[in-house]
N, C-alpha and C positions, 0 to 999 in steps of 0.2 A: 542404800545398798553399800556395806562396806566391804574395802578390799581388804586383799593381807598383805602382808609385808612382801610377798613372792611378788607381787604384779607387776606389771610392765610401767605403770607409772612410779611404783617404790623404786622398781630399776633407775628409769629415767632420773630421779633424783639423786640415788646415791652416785651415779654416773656423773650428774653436775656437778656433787660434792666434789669428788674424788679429782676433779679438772682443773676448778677452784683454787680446792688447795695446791695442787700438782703445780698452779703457774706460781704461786707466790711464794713455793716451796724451790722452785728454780732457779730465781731472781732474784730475792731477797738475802740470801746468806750469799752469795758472791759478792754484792756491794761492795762491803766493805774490805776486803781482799782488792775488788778495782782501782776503791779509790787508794788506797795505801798504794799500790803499784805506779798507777796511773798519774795524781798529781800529789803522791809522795808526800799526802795529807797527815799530822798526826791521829796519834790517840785521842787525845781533845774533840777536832773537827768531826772525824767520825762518831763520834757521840755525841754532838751538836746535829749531826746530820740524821742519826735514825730517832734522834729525843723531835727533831722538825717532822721529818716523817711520822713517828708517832701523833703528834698534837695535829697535826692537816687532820689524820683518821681521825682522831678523835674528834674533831671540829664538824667533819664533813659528817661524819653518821649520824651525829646527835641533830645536824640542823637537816637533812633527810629524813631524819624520821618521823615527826611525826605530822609532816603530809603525807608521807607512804602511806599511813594509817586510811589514807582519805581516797586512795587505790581502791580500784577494784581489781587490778590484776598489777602486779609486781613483777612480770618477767621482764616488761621493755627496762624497769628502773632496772634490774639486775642484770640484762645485757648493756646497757649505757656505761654501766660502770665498769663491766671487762671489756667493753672499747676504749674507754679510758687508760688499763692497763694496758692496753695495746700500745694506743698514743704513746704511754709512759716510754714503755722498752724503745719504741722507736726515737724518742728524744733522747732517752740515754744513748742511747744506739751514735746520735748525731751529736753529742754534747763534747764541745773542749775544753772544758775546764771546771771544776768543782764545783767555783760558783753557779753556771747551766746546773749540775744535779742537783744542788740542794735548792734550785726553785722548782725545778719538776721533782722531786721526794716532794716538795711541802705543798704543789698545786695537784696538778695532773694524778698523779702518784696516787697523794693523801688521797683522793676521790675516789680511786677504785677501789680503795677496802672498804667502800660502804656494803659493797657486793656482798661482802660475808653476813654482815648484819640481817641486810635483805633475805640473802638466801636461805640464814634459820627463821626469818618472821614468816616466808613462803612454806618452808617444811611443816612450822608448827600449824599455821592454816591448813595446809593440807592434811596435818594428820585428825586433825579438830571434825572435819567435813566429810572424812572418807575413810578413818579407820577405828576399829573396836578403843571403849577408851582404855583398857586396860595392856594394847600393843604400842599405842600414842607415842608412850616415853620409850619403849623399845626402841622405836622406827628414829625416832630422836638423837638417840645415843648411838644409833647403827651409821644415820649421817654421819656425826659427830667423829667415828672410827673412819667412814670414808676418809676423811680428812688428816684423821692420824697418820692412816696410810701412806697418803699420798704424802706426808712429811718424812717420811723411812726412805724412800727410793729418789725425791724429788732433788735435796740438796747434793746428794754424791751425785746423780746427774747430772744438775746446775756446772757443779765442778768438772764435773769431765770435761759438757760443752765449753766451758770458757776457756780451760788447759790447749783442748783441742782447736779450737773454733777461734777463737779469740773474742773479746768482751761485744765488739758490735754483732758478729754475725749470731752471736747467742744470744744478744736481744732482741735481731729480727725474726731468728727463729721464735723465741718464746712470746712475744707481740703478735704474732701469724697467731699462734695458738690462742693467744688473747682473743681476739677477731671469733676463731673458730667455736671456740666456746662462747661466745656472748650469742651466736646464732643457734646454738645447744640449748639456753638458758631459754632462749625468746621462744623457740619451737617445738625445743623435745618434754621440756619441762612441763608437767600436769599443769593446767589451769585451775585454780582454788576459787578466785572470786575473792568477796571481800568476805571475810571472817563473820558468821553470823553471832554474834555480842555483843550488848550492850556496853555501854560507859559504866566502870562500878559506881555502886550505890556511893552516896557522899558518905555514909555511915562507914564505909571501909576506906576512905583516903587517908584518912587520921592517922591510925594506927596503921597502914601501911608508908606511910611516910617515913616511918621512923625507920620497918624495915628494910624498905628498898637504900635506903641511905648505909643501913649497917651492913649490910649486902655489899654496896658499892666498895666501901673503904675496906670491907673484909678478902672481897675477889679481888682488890686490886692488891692488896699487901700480900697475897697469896699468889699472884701473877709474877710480884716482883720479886718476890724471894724465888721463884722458879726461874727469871729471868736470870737474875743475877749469879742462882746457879751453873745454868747453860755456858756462859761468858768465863767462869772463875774455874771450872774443872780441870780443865787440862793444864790452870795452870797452879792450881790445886798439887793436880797431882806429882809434877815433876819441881815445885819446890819443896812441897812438903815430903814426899814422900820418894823422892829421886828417884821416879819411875819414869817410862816414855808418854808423853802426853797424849798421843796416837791411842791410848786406850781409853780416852774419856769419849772417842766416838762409838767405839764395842758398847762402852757403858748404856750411852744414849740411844743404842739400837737397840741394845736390850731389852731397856725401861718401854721403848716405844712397842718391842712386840709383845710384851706384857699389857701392856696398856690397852689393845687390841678387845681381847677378850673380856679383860675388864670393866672396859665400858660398856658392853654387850648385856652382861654381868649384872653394874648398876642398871641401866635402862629395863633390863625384867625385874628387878629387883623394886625399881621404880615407879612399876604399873599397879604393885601390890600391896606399898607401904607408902608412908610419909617420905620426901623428896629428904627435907632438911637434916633429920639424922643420918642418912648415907651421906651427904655431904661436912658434916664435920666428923663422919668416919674418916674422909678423904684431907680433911685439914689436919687430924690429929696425923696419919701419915706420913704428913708435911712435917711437922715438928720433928718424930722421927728420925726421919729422914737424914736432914740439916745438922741435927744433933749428932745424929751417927755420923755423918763426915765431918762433923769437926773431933770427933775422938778418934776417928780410924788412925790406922797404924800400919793398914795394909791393904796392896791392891784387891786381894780376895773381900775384904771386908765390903769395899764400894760396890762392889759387883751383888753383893747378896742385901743390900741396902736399896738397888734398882727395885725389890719385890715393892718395899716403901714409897718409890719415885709412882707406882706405876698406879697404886692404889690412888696414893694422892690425883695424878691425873685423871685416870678413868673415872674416879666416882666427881671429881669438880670440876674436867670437860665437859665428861658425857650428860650430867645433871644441870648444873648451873645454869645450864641457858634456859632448858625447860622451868627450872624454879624461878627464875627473872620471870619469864613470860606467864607465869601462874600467878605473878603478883599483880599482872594488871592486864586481864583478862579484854580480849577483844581491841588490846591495842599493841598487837605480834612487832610489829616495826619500832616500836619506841620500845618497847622491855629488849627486843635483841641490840639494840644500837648501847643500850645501859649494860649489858655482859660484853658487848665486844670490847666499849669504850673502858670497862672495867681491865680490861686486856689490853690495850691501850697504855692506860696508868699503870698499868704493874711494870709494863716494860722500860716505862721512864723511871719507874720505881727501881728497878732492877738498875740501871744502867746508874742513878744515883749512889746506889749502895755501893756499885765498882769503886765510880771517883772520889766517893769518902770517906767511905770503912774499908775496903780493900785497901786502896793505897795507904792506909796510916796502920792497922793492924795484921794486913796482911792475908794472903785468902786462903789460909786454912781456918785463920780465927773470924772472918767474914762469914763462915758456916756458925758457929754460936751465933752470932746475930741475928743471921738469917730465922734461925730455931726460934731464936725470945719474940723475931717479927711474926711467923707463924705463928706462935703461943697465941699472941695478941689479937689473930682474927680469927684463930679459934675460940678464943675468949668472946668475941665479937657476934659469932655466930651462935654461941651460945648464953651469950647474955641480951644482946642489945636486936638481934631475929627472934621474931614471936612467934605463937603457935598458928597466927594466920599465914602464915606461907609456906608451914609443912605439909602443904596438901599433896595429894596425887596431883597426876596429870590435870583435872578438872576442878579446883577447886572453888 
């Protein structure tokens, strides 16, 4: 009997989504505002600190995963790991000195965003077992917006609470909430069971090897020119363009409530065509994009370039993880740990591009870069992705 997207356990999910992202969208962008304040860290360290926090995530999902595979229910691993973030807030919370953070970002920390991994391998199970397959990549993409969401209201809150509160009582608050959603995850969340699929045929590993690889290098260069964008706008905007920097947050609210529908968008668009051509709709975008802000000449121009930020997003958020997870059928937990981790690398990617094309060319010319790196995993997606992973949701 399958459900629809209305039901009380689609609710319960997107509810978890939306929690998910809300704590990591709290905690995450003040860091580095902490530490700058707090022990008067440079530029360097803090980029040493969220490249460590990056590589823990990326260390910790990839070696989780694929025993999750050998679960039959995934809620305890995905409340274990927003106790963790609990932990985390509460250690930051008691931490006096940089060196405490940058071991809890690289231990404690890195371990809780396996959560997210977990929680698309739990969605995609869940939609495989219970819903029509043609809503599947809907319900996908509709998570995928929870999550967007939760990033548009999460970090101007973050900031408030630490303005107001100051940096511990905002971590004990946001660690509480850790706790309270891991009990959300364990109880309210549908139960899936374990994925009924087999191991693919040896006849398909071959030629998917190649793909999941060009996949990887392609999301992650695609990750990191979105990173590196995030980082470089505002200040994009007030050398280039001697405007107030204050408006690359309008920028990125924008993109974000564009993005919204968007993904909504791709995932029906999803259930009824090939996954991989809407996704290098979404990389060409990116090109775009990047291109366009390195020619702009005016704050109006950036603002109607957001239409470009939001395509890119929506069709290779909302998709991506679903076409990961279509390339290696029946094993949910190791194909989402390879999209997050891709997300991962792009970030360190990003963060690389600051310290050595920003700093020597400068970051309005850092957007040309950016553009020729997107070129290159649009090239990627379209040369070195085969037609085995254009499938729908079921392939």
């Amino acid at each position: 009997m399958h459900r629809t997207l209305l039901s009380p356990a689609c609710f319960a999910t997107y509810a978890a989504s939306f929690s998910v992202g809300a704590l990591y969208a709290l905690v995450v962008p003040t860091l580095s505002l902490h530490l700058a304040q707090a022990y008067q860290v440079s530029a360097w360290w803090i980029g040493v600190f969220f490249i460590g926090k990056a590589l823990a995530s990326v260390f910790f999902a990839q070696l989780i995963a694929r025993r999750s595979d050998r679960l039959k229910d995934r809620r305890p691993l995905i409340a274990a790991a927003m106790a963790a973030g609990g932990i985390s807030c509460f250690l930051f919370a008691a931490a006096s000195s940089f060196n405490q953070m940058l071991l809890i970002a690289t231990s404690v920390f890195g371990l809780s965003f396996s959560a997210n991994a977990q929680l698309m391998a739990q969605t995609r199970e869940f939609a495989d077992a219970q819903l029509p397959a043609n809503q599947a990549t809907l319900f996908n993409s509709i998570v995928r917006a929870c999550i967007a969401v939760a990033w548009i209201a999460g970090p101007p809150l973050g900031f408030i609470l630490l303005s107001q509160l100051g940096f511990k009582l905002q971590c004990t608050i946001v660690g509480s909430a850790y706790f309270a959603t891991a009990l959300l995850c364990l109880f309210v969340l549908p139960k899936t069971g374990k994925a009924h699929n087999p191991t693919p045929a040896k006849a398909s590993r071959q030629p998917l090897g190649r793909t999941l690889t060009g996949g990887i290098i392609a999301f992650s260069l695609m990750f990191g020119c979105n990173a590196s964008y995030q980082i470089a706008l505002p200040l994009m905007i007030r050398d280039k363009l001697q405007a107030d920097p204050g408006l690359a947050g309008f920028m990125m609210g924008t993109a974000a409530l564009l993005e919204i529908p968007l993904m909504i968008l791709a995932g029906w668009l999803g259930g009824r065509m090939p996954l991989l051509p809407l996704i290098r709709i979404g990389a060409g975008a990116a090109v775009i994009l990047y291109l366009g802000i390195w020619q702009a000449n005016a704050v109006w121009q950036l603002f109607v370039l957001q239409l470009f930020n939001a395509v890119f997003i929506g069709f290779i958020a909302g998709l991506g993880m679903t076409w990961f997870q279509n390339l290696l059928p029946g094993q949910a937990g190791l194909s989402s740990s390879y999209f997050s981790n891709a997300n991962g690398l792009g970030e360190i990617t990003g963060y690389l591009i600051i310290a050595l094309v920003a700093q020597r060319i400068g970051y309005g010319d850092m957007y040309g870069f950016t553009g020729l790196v997107a070129l290159v995993a649009l090239g990627v997606l379209l040369g070195v992705c085969g037609k085995n992973s254009s499938g729908a949701l079921r392939s």
